[in-house]
N, C-alpha and C positions, 0 to 999 in steps of 0.2 A: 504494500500500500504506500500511495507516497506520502506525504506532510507537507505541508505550507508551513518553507520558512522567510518570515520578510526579508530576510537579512543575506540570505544566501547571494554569493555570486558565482552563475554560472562561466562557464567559459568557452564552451561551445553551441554554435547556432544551432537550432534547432526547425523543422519544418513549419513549428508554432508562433515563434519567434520570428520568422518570415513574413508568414501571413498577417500578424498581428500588426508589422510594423508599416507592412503596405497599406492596412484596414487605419492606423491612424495614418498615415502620409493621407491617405484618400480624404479624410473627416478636415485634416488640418489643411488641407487644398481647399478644400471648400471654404474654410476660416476664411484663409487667408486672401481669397478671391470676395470674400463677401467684407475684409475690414479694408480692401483696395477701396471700394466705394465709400466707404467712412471718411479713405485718408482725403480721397478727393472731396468731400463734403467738408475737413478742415481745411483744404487747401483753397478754398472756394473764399475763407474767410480773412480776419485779422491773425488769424493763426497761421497760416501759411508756411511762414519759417518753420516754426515747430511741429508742423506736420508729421514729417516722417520721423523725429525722434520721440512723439508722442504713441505713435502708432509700434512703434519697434519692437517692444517688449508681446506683443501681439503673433508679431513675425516672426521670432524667435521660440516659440513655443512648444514645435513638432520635436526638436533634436534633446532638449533635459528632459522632460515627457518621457522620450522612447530610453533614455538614458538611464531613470529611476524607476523606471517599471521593469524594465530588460533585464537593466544590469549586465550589459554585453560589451567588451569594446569595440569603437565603432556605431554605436546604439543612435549616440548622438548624431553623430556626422552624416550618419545613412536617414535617420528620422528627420531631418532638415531638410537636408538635399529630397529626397524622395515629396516631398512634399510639396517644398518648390515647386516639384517637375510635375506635379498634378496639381497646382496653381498654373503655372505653363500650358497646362495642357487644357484648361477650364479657359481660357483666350486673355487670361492676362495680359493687363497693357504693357507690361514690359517682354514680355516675349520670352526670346530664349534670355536674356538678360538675368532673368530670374534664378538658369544655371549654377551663372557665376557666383551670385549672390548667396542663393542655398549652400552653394559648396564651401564660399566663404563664412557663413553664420553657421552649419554645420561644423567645422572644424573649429569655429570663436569655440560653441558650446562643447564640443569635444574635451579641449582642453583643460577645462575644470577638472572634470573623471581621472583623463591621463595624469595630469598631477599627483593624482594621488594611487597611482600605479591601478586604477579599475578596482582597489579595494574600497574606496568609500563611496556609495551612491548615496549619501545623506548631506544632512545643508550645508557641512562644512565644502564638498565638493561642488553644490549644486550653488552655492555661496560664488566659489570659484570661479565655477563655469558663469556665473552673470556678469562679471567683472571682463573677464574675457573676452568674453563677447562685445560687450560696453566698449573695450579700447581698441579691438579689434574692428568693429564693424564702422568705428568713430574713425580708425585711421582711413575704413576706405570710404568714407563720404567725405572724407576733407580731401583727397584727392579726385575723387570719381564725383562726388554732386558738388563743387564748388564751395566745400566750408573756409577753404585757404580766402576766399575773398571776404570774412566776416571780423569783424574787430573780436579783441580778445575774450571780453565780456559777454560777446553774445557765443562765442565758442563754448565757455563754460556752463553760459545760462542750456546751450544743448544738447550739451555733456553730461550735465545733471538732471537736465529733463529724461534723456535717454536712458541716466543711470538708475532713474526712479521708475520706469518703466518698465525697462527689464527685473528690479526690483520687485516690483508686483509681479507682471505677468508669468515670467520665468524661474521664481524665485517662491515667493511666496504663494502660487494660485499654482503652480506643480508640484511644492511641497506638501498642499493641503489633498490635493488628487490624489496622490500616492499614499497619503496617510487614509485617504477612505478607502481606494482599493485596499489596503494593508488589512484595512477595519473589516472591508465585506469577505478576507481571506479569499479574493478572486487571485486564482492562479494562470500568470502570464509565462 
């Protein structure tokens, strides 16, 4: 018979662990194509600048998600990118665009996990992984959407909008997920 245990870490994929993570890629595709109309809805307004760092933590959601439930390396990186690519595929306005970008916020979130060698998927990594993310995803909009042309102040002011965003969405609203799957003893 088997046991549920929270806390385990597996180490190899499984055919369940497949399908599970394409079945959230597919759900968080559809997020993600449904908070694209939100972002353009802030961008409509006085909010414009901080649109997409308001929205981020939103975007960011598929890859810590696949990461605290899995428990896989790679959980993250694949749960991002996969995601993306069924945002991609749903006629996102960004296109393939979205590739680059899942692949880049997959591997931000990644890197929390890998820190800690695939042995902690609780909030000191998932802690991690949003930080990561944050400076990571932060370097490539100051080169890739024009934050290099923003005075210093409004740099930070989108740095900590961003950081609070992933703060919630990535951090504290997967941390609470995973505490209720753990609760309903649903085995992933």
């Amino acid at each position: 018979m088997q046991t549920y245990d929270p806390n385990s870490t597996k180490q190899h994929w499984q055919t369940k662990d497949i399908i599970f993570l394409a079945l959230l890629a597919a759900f968080f595709g559809l997020i993600y194509q449904g908070a694209s109309y939100l972002y353009y809805a802030l961008a409509a307004t006085f909010l414009k600048p901080y649109a997409n760092d308001l929205m981020l933590g939103i975007w960011l959601m598929a890859g810590p998600l696949a990461a605290i439930l899995l428990k896989r390396r790679g959980a993250a990186f694949l749960g991002e990118f996969l995601a993306a690519t069924a945002e991609m595929l749903l006629f996102s306005s960004w296109g393939a665009a979205n590739l680059i970008t899942g692949a880049l916020q997959g591997a931000a979130s990644e890197l929390g996990f890998l820190t800690y060698g695939y042995k902690n998927f609780g909030k000191k990594a998932l802690t991690l992984s949003v930080i990561f993310s944050a400076i990571v995803t932060f370097a490539w909009d100051y080169f890739q959407s024009g934050y290099q042309a923003y005075p210093l102040s409004m740099l930070l002011t989108l740095f900590g909008i961003r950081l609070l965003s992933l703060a919630f969405f990535d951090g504290v609203l997967i941390y609470q997920i995973a505490k209720l799957v753990s609760k309903a003893k649903v085995r992933i």
